[in-house]
C-alpha positions in Angstrom: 111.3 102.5 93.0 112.2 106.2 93.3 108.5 107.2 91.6 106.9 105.4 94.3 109.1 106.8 97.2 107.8 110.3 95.7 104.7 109.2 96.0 104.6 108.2 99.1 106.6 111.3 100.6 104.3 113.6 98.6 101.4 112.1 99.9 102.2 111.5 103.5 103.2 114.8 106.1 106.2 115.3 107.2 105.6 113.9 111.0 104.4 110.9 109.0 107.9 109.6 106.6 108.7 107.0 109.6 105.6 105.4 109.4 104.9 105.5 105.8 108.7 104.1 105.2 107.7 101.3 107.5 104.8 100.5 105.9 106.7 100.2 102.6 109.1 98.4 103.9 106.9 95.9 105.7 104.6 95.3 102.3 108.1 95.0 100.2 109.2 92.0 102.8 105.5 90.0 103.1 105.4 90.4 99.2 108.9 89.2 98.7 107.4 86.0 101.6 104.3 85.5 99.7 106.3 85.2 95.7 109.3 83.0 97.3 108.3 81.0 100.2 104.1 81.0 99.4 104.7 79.8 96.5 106.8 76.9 97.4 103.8 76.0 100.1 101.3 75.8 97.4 103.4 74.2 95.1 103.3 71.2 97.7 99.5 71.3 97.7 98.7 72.7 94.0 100.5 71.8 90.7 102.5 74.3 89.5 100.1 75.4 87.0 97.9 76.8 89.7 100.7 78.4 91.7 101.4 80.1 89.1 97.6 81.2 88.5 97.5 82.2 91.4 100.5 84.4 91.8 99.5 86.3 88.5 95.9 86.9 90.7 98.0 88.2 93.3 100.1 90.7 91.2 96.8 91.4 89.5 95.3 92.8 92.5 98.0 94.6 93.7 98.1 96.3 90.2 94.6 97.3 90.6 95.2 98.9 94.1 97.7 100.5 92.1 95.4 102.0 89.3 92.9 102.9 92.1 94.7 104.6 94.2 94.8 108.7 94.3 96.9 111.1 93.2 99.1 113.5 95.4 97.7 116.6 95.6 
């Protein structure tokens, strides 16, 4: 967690830490929603098998936002 906190001060300004820790703090909460309590809802609907498929898509794709995004300067 601490490499992606110094990414995300040395990437934001200083005026802009408040708003960039919210933002962090908002995604850590919807993700931690989406893994716990979305899966449980589409456990209802789907068979596990595909909950499961489809949570490995969803950490896929934030991986690849990962690997696309830029470097500090």
């Amino acid at each position: 967690y601490m490499s992606g906190l110094r990414w995300e001060l040395e990437s934001l300004n200083r005026d802009q830490y408040s708003l960039g820790s919210a933002c962090v703090i908002s995604g850590y909460r919807i993700g931690l929603l989406i893994a716990g309590a979305g899966a449980l809802i589409l456990s209802t609907a789907f068979n596990w098998n595909h909950t499961y498929l489809l949570m490995g898509l969803l950490v896929a794709l934030g991986s690849c936002f990962i690997f696309i995004a830029p470097d500090p300067s």
